[in-house]
C-alpha positions, 0 to 999 in steps of 0.5 A: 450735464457735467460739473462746468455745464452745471456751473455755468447754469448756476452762475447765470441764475445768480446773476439773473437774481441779482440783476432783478434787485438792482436800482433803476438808475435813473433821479438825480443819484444816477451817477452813484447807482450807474456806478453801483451797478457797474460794479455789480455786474462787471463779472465774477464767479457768483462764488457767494450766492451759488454757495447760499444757494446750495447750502439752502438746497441741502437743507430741503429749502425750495422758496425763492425766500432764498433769492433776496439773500443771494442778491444782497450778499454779492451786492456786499462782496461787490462794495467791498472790492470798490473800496478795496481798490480805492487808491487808500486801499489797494490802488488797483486800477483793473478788476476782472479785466476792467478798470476799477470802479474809482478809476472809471467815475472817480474816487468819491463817487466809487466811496459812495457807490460802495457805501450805496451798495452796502446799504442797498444789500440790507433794503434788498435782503429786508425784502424776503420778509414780504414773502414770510408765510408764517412767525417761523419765515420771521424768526429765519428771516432775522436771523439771517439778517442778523448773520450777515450784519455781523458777518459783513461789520466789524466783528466779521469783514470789516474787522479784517480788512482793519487789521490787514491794512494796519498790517501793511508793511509790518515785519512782525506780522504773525500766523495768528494775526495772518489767519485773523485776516483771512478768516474775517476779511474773506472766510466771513462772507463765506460763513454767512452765504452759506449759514444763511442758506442753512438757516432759511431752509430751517437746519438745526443749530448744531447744523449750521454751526457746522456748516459756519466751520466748513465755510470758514475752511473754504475761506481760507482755503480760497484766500491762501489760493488767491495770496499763491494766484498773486505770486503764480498766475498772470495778468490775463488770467486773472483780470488785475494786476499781480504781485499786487500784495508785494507792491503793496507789502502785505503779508501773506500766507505764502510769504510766511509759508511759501508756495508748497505749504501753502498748497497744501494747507489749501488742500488739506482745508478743502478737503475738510470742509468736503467731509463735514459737507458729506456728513451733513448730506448723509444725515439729511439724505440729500445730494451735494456733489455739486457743492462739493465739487464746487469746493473741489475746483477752489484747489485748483482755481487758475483765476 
């Protein structure tokens, strides 16, 4: 089976997963949970699960402790795009080739369809404490809740999308504040899928702060490839409007930088996180060329 067959395979099982904890929709709240659940479900690469997932495996984890976990942090990643493309945000009206949860029910319902989301994902999460076998499956348990608490909130995501949207048309915007941004905005949810992973198959802290720094690495690597898609890629390719971040004057790295440095900061980033992921497999004689192939094709990602 080649690297794409295998993806594919991996991606569907995530989806699976999540789709198993998603609310029942019905109860007076059916408007909200049909539209968290739209927006949960209306595609995507599943990039955060299959990256916990694999961070897991690696690590000799083989439970389904891990499934909550994966469900719960593409729930978080979902609010946020909702509320990214809330017409006070982006004011996008299409994601993944469709219109945006906003523009589908309206903005106050796609508000708490988001703000459902985002609290769905820790009751869903909370749930692997009913598979806990012993005080060791607790203390993972909550440090994984921990992680993606502080990850999600205003010392991780939270905390860049702030800074980006006060960052909007700034001429003064640094490389500094810039890679703040990405580091918080995007690389954050990163670092928690696969610190997660790491943390619930019992890797040793010098482990999964290394594995915080490769996935910080694929963070910024994927947003800077995501600023160049927004200047490069088309409309078709990528399922929503591009020049979205000129419309909206934000800065990005390739504003600051242009294309070719760009390209090759996303480069240089992969390429690191690959080696210390490497490392990590080396010492516990493990196989990771799936997740590091799966790095690989953020290089060279078109949508």
């Amino acid at each position: 089976m080649d690297f794409n067959e295998s993806l594919e395979l991996k991606r569907k099982d995530a989806e699976s997963i999540l789709n198993d904890y998603l609310p029942d929709t019905d109860g007076y709240q059916e408007r909200v949970l049909d539209a968290m659940n739209y927006s949960a479900t209306a595609g995507g690469k599943r990039l955060r699960p299959l990256l916990m997932k694999e961070c897991y495996k690696l690590f000799g984890g083989r439970d389904k402790v891990i499934e909550p976990f994966m469900a719960a942090i593409e729930m978080i990643h979902n609010y946020s795009l909702v509320h990214d493309d809330l017409p006070a945000m982006d004011n996008d009206e299409t994601r993944r080739g469709k219109p945006t949860t906003w523009k589908k029910y309206d903005e106050a319902i796609a508000i708490l369809a988001g703000d459902g989301l985002l609290n769905y994902a820790f009751e869903t999460a909370s749930k692997a404490f009913d598979m806990a076998k012993d005080i060791e499956d607790y203390r993972r348990i909550s440090e994984a809740l921990k992680i993606m608490g502080t990850k999600s909130g205003v010392y991780g995501m939270i905390g860049g999308q702030t800074a980006d949207i006060l960052a909007e048309d700034d001429d003064n915007v640094t490389k500094d504040l810039l890679l703040f941004i990405h580091k918080h905005k995007t690389a954050a949810l990163m670092e928690a899928s696969m610190m997660i992973g790491a943390v619930l198959a019992g890797a040793s802290g010098k482990d999964i702060l290394d594995m915080e720094k490769a996935a910080g690495n694929i963070g910024l690597a994927f947003q800077i490839q995501d600023d160049i898609l927004d200047v490069t890629g088309s409309e078709q390719e990528l399922g929503k409007p591009v020049n979205s971040d000129e419309r909206n004057g934000k800065k990005t790295y390739v504003t600051l930088h242009g294309i070719t440095e760009s390209e090759e900061e996303v480069k240089r980033l992969s390429e690191e996180a690959i080696d210390m992921i490497r490392d990590m497999a080396d010492e516990n004689r493990a196989d990771a060329s799936f997740l590091m192939t799966l790095v690989e094709t953020l290089i060279n990602r078109r949508k």
